[in-house]
N, C-alpha and C positions, 0 to 999 in steps of 0.2 A: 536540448532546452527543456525537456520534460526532467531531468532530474537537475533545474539551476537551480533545487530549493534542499534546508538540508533536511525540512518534512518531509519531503517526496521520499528521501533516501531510509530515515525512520520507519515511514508508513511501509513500504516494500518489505524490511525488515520485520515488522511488526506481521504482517499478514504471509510473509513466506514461514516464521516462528508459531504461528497459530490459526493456519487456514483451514477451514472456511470462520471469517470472525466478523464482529459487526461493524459496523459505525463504534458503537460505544467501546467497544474494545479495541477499537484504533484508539481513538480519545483516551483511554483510561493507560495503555499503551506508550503514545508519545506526550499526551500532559499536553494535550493544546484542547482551544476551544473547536467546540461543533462545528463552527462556521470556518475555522479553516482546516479543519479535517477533510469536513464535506467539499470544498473548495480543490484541495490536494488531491482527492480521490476521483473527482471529475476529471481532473487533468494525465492522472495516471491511467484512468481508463481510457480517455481521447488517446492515449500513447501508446495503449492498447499493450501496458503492461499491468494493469489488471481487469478482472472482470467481474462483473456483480451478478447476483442473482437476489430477486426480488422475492420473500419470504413472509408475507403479511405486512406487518408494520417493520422487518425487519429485512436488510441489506444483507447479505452474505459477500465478501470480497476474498477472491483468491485469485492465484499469480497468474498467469497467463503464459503458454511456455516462453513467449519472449524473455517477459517478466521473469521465472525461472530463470533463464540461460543471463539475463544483468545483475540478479539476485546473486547468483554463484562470482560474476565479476568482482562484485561489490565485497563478498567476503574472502575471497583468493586477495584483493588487494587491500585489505584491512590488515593482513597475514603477513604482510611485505614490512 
């Protein structure tokens, strides 16, 4: 259920292509708004297929090795 969205699958891409990146750089990235950036990225963390670190005013997100090991699923089956 953590990947029923096809943001979720973008953001993953997005931050396994340029980690460690921000909030904005998801955003500028996948071309959605803040709020459902921020929304998607909560729930990939609860899925505990990414993880944040807290940088001032600034979020850092990168992949988690779960996150890694569905990342690599995700492009072996793009491949097919």
């Amino acid at each position: 259920k953590g990947m029923a969205n096809h943001y979720r699958i973008e953001i993953l891409l997005a931050v396994a292509d340029q980690e460690p990146i921000t909030l904005d750089g998801i955003i500028q990235s996948v071309k959605a708004n803040e709020k459902t950036i921020g929304e998607h990225t909560w729930r990939l963390e609860r899925a505990g297929l990414i993880t944040k670190k807290y940088r001032g005013r600034y979020v850092e997100h990168k992949l988690s090795p779960y996150g890694k090991t569905f990342v690599s699923f995700i492009k072996a089956f793009q491949e097919l």
